[in-house]
C-alpha positions in Angstrom: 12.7 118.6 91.7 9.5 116.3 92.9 7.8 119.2 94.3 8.4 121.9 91.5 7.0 118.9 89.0 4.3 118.2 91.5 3.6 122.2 91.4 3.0 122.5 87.3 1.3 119.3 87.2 -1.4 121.9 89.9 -1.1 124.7 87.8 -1.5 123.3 84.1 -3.8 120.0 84.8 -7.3 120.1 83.4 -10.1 117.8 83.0 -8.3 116.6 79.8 -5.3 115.5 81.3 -3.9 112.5 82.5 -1.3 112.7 85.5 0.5 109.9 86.4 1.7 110.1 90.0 4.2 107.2 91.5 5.0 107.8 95.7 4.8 110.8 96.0 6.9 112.2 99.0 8.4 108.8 99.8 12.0 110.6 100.4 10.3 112.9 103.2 9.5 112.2 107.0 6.2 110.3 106.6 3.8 113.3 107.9 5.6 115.4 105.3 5.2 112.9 102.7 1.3 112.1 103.8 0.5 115.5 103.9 1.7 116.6 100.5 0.3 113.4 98.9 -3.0 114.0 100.5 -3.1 117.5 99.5 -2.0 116.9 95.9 -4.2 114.3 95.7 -6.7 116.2 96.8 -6.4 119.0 94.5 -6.5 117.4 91.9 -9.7 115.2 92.4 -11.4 118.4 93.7 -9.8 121.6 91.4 -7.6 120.0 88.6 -10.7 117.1 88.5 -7.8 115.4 86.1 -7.7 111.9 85.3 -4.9 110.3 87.9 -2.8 107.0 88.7 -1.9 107.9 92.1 0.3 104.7 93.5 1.2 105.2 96.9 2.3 103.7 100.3 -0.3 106.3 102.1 -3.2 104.0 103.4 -4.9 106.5 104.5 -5.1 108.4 100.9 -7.7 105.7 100.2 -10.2 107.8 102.1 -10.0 110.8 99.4 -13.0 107.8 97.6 -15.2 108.3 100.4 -14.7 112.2 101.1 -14.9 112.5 96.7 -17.1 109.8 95.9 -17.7 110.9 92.4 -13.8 111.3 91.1 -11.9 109.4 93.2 -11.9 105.3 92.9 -9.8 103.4 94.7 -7.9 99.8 92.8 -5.3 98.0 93.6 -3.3 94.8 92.0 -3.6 92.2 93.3 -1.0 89.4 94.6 -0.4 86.1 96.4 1.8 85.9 99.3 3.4 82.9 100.8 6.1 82.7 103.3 9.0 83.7 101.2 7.6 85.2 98.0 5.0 87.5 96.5 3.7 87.3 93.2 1.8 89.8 91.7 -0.7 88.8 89.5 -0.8 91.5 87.4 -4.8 91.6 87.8 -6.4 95.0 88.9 -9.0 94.8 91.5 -11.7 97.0 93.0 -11.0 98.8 96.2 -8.0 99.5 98.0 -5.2 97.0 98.9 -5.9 95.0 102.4 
């Protein structure tokens, strides 16, 4: 069901549209998963050029800001991490997560 979803977000999204996308491909090896995350991702920054919240695991999609400088922008919420806990602060930051 993920990947026929994923497929009319491609074919319907325009500029007007906002497409909310959370992990993407997590159930998939993690090559599959990257790969259809990147290309998704990629498609629509560079065809769909749709508005997106794109929350993933995928480090490596935060390169897709410096290959598409203009419509991608990476941000990440930030948290504090102790020994046993995390709390997120609930505070959106520039850049991605470190």
């Amino acid at each position: 069901a993920e990947m026929i979803e994923a497929s009319t977000i491609l074919d319907v999204a325009t500029p007007n549209s906002l497409v909310i996308v959370d992990e993407l491909g997590r159930g998939t090896s993690t090559y599959d998963g990257f790969g259809l995350a990147w290309a998704i991702a990629h498609r629509l920054a560079h065809h769909n050029k749709a508005l997106a919240l794109f929350a993933t695991h995928f480090h490596e999609l935060t390169d897709l800001e410096t290959e598409h400088p203009t419509t991608v922008t990476n941000l990440h919420v930030s948290a504090h991490a102790d020994d046993d806990n995390i709390t997120f602060l609930y505070d959106v930051q520039p850049g991605p997560c470190r």
